[in-house]
C-alpha positions in Angstrom: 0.0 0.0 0.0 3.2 2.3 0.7 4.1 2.1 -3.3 0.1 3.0 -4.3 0.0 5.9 -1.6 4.1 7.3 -2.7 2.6 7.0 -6.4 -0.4 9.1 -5.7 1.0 11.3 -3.5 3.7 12.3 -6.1 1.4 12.5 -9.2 -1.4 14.6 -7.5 0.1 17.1 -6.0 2.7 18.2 -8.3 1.8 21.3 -10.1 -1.1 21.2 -12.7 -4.3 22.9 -14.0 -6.5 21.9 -11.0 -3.7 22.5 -8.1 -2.7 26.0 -10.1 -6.5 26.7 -9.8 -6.2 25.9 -6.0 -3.4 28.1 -5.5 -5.2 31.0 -7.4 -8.5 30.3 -5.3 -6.1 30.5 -2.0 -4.4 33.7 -3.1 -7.8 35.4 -4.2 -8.8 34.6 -0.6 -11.8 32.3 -2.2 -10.6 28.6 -0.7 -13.8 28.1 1.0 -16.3 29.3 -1.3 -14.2 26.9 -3.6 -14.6 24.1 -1.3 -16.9 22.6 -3.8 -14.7 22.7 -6.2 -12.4 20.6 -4.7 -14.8 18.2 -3.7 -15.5 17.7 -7.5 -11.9 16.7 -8.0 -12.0 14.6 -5.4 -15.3 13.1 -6.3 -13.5 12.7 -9.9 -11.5 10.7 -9.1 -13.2 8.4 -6.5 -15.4 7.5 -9.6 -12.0 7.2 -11.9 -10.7 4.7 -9.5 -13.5 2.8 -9.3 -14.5 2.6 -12.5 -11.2 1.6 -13.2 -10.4 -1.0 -10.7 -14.3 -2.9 -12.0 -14.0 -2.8 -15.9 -9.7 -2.0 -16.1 -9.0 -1.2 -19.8 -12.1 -3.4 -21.3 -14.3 -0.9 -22.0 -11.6 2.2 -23.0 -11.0 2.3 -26.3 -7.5 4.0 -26.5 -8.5 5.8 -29.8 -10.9 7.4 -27.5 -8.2 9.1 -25.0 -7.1 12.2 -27.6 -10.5 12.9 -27.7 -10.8 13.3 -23.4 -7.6 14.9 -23.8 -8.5 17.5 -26.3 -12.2 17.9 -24.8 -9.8 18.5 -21.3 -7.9 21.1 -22.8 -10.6 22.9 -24.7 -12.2 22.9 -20.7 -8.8 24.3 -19.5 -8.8 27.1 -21.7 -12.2 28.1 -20.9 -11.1 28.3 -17.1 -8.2 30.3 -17.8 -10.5 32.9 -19.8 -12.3 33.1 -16.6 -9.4 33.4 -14.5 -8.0 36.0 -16.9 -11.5 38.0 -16.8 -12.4 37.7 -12.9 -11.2 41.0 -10.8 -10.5 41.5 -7.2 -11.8 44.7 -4.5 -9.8 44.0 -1.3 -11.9 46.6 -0.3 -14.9 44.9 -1.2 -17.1 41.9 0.7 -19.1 41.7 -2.8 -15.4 41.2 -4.7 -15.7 39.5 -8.2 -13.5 36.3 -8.6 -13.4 33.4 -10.2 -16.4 31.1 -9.4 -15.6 27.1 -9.1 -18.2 24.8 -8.4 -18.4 21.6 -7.9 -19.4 20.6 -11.6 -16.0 22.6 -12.5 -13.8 20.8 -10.6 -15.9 17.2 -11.8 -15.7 17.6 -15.4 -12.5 19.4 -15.3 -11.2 16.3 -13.7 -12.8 13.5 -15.3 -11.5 15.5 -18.4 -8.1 15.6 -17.3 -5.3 13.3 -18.9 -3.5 13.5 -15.7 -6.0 12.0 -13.7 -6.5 9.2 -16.0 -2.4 8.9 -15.8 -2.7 9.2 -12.1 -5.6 6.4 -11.8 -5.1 3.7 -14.6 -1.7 2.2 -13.0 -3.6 2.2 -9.2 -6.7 0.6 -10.4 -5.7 -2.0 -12.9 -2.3 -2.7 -11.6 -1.4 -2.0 -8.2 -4.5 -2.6 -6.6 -4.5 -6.7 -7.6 -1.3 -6.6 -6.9 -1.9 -6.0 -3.5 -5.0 -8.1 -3.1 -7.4 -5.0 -3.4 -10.7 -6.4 -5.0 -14.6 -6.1 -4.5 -16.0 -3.3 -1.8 -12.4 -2.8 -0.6 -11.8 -1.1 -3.8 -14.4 1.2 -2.9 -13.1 2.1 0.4 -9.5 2.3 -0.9 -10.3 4.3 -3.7 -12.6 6.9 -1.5 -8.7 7.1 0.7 -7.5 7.8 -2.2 -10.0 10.4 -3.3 -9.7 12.6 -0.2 -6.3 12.5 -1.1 -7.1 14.1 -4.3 -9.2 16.3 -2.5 -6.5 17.4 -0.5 -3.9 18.4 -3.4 -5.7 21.6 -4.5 -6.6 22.3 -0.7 -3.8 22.4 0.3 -2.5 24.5 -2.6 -5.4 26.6 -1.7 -3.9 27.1 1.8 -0.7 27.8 1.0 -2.4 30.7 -1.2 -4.5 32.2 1.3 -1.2 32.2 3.8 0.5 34.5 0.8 -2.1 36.2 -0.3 -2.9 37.9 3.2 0.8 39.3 2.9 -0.8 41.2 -0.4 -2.1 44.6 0.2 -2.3 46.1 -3.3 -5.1 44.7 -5.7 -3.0 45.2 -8.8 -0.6 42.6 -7.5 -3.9 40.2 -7.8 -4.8 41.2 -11.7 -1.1 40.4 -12.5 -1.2 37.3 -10.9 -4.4 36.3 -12.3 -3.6 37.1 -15.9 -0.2 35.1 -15.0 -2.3 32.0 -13.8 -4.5 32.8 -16.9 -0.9 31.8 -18.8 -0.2 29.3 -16.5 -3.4 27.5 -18.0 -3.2 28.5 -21.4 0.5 26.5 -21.8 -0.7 23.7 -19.4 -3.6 23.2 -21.8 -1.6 23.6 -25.0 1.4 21.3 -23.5 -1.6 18.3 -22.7 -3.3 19.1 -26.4 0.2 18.4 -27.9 1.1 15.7 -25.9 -2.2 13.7 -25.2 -4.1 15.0 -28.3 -1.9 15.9 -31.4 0.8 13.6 -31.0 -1.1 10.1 -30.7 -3.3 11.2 -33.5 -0.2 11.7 -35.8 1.5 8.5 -34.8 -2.2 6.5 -35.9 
């Protein structure tokens, strides 16, 4: 179980598209209006696992993958616009942001080719290798799923702790735009990769 938890540990909280989102939530002081958000990825990902672990690779048709992958980035980019658009009043209770909600942080998930990276190896290989099988694949993969939770949460915290330091508003446009970037080449790197390149290789 030490490997399974290592290897999700290290793939989810490294930076990507949903943890950068965390991070912007924190920094925009918007972690727990976002909580719902985060409990999309995590409930992404609990389904990803055990949908996974039941059926394995019998029902994924690997032509299919550029397709998630491109529908993914297309959902990325659409984020960053709103990051790039949202503006913040520290001034203001009623300050315009960003909204995530829980069906953001689902689909973006779901759509994300890092989260089927993340989950294919732990369902269909590491969790018979262990033993893992019937209802204990549920509760393993629900573990598992707080722990994907936890990744932009945490990113989230570490925001708010920085963002409290920041006193000037125009410090948050430029970082928003910046995260806006952030997004943009996170989406066009998993287009390239996940999307363009297996469909020239076919």
């Amino acid at each position: 179980m030490l490997e399974i938890f290592a290897y999700a540990i290290g793939i989810m909280y490294t930076p990507g598209p949903i943890n950068l989102l965390g991070l912007h939530s924190g920094l925009n002081n918007k972690a727990t209006q976002h909580l719902g958000f985060f409990i999309g990825v995590g409930s992404a990902m609990f389904t990803l696992f055990v949908f996974l672990a039941f059926v394995g690779l019998q029902v994924i048709n690997p032509q299919v993958l550029p397709l998630i992958s491109l529908a993914g980035c297309l959902y990325i980019l659409y984020i960053a616009y709103k990051v790039a658009g949202s503006d913040i009043n520290l001034n203001s209770d009623t300050a315009e942001s960003t909204d995530l909600s829980f069906k953001d942080g689902l689909f973006m998930q779901l759509l994300n080719p890092k989260a089927l990276i993340a989950t294919l190896p732990v369902s269909t290989i590491q969790f018979p290798s262990v033993g893992i099988e019937g209802m204990a694949i549920v509760f393993w993969s629900f573990i598992l799923a707080v722990l994907a939770f936890g990744a932009p949460a945490s990113y989230a915290v570490a925001g708010s702790v920085v963002g409290k330091r920041i006193e000037n508003p125009r410090y948050f446009k430029v970082f928003n735009l910046v995260m806006s970037a952030l997004l943009v080449y996170v989406a066009l790197s998993i287009g390239y990769e996940h999307a363009i390149l297996p469909w020239m290789q076919n």
